[in-house]
C-alpha positions as CSV (number, residue, x, y, z in Angstrom):
1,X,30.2,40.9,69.5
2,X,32.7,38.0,68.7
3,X,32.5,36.0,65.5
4,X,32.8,32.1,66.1
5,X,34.0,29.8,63.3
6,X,31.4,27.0,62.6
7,X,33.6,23.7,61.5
8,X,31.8,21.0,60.1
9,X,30.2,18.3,62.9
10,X,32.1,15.2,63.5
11,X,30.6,12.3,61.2
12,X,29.2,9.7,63.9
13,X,29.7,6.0,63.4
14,X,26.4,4.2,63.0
15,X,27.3,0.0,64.2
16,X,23.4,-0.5,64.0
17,X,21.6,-2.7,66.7
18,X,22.2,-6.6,66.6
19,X,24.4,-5.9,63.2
20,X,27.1,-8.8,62.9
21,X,26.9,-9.1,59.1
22,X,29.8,-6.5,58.3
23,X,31.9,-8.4,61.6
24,X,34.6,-10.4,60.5
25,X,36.3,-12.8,62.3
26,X,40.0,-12.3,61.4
27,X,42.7,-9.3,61.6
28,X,42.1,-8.7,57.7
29,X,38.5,-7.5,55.8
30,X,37.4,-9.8,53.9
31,X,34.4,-10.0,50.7
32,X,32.2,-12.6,51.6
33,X,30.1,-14.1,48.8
34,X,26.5,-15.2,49.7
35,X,26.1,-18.9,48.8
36,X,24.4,-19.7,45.5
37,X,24.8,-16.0,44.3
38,X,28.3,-15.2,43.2
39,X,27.1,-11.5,42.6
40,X,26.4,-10.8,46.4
41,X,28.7,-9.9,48.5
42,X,29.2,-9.2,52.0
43,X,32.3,-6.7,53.2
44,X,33.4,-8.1,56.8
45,X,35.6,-5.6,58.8
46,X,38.7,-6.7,60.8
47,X,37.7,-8.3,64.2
48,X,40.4,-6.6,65.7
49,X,38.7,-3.0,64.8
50,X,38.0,-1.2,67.6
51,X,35.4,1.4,68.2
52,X,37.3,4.4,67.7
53,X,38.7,3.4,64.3
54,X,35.3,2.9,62.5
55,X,34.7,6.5,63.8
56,X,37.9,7.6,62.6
57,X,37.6,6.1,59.1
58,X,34.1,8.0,58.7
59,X,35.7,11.7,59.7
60,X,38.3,11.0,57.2
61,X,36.4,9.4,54.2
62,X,35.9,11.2,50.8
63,X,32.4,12.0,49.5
64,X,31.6,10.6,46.9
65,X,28.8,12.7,44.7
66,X,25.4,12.2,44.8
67,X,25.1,11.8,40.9
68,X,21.9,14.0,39.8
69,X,20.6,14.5,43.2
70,X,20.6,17.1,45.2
71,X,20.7,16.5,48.5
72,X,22.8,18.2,51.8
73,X,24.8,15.4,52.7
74,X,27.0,12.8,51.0
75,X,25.3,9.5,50.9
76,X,28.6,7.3,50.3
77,X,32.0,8.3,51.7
78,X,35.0,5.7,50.8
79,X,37.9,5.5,53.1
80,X,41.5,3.4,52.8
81,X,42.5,1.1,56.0
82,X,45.7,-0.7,55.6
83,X,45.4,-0.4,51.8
84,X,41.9,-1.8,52.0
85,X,38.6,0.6,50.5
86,X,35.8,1.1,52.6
87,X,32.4,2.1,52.2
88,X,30.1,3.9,54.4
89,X,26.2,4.7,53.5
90,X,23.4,6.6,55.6
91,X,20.6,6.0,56.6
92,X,20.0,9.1,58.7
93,X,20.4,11.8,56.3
94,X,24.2,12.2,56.8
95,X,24.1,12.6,60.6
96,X,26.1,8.8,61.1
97,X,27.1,6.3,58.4
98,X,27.9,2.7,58.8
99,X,30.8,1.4,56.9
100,X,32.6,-2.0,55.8
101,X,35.2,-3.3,53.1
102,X,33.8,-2.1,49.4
103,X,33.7,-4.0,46.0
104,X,32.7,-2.9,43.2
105,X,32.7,-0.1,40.6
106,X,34.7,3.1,41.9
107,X,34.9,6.6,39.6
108,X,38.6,6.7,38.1
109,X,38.8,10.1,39.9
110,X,37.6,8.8,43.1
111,X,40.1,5.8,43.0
112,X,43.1,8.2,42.0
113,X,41.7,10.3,45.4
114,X,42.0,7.2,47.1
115,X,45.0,6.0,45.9
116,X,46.8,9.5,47.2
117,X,45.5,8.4,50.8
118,X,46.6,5.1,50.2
119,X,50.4,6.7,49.5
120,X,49.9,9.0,52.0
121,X,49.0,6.3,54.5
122,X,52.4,4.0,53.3
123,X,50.1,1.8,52.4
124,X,50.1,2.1,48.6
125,X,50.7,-1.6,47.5
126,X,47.9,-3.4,49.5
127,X,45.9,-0.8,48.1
128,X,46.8,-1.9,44.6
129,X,46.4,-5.4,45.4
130,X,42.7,-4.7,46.6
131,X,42.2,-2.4,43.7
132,X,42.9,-5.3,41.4
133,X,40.7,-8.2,43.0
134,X,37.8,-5.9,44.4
135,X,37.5,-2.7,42.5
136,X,36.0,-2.1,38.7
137,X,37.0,1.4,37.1
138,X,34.1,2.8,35.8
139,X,33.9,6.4,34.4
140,X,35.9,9.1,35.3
């Protein structure tokens, strides 16, 4: 009998049907604020993103912890493109997750995670830049 080691599944990249929202129309993400609401935002991904780098930004994105909850599956992983965070949320119970640029409050442990991609990645002072116009530290 011959043991197999079980690695974990690839995450799968969920685009959604008809979904342009999180589209944007440059080479660079972009925050989009909604009209009339400066507290709602929409994250627009590069144009120039092509299929397999929204699937390779959710098989290398950090968990983020569910808080109180238990549940199998992360519901947010955060990723760094070009010194840009992303978000990506489920829908489906962890089997894909659809991502796009992230503002907002970030963990201080989760940034300092994010910042060691971001140096890993050479791409350590856009990071900073969107850490200091997008990003609010909050907690640890």
């Amino acid at each position: 009998m011959t043991v197999e080691s079980k690695s974990a599944p690839e995450r799968r990249y969920d685009k959604g049907e008809r979904r342009h929202k999180h589209v944007g129309r440059g080479s660079e993400p972009e925050i989009e604020f909604v009209p009339g609401n400066p507290r709602m935002w929409i994250g627009k991904c590069p144009a120039t993103f092509a299929p397999d780098d929204h699937i390779r930004l959710v098989n290398e994105a950090i968990p983020e912890s569910n808080g109180d909850r238990e549940l199998p599956f992360p519901k947010k992983l955060y990723a760094v493109h070009a010194g840009a965070i992303y978000e990506g949320q489920t829908s489906d119970r962890g089997k894909s997750y659809h991502g796009y640029p992230y503002r907002g409050k970030l963990a201080g442990s989760l940034l300092d995670t994010l910042r060691g991609v971001a140096v890993e990645k050479g791409c350590e002072k856009e990071f900073e830049f969107w850490v200091k116009r997008h990003i609010e530290v909050h907690g640890i």
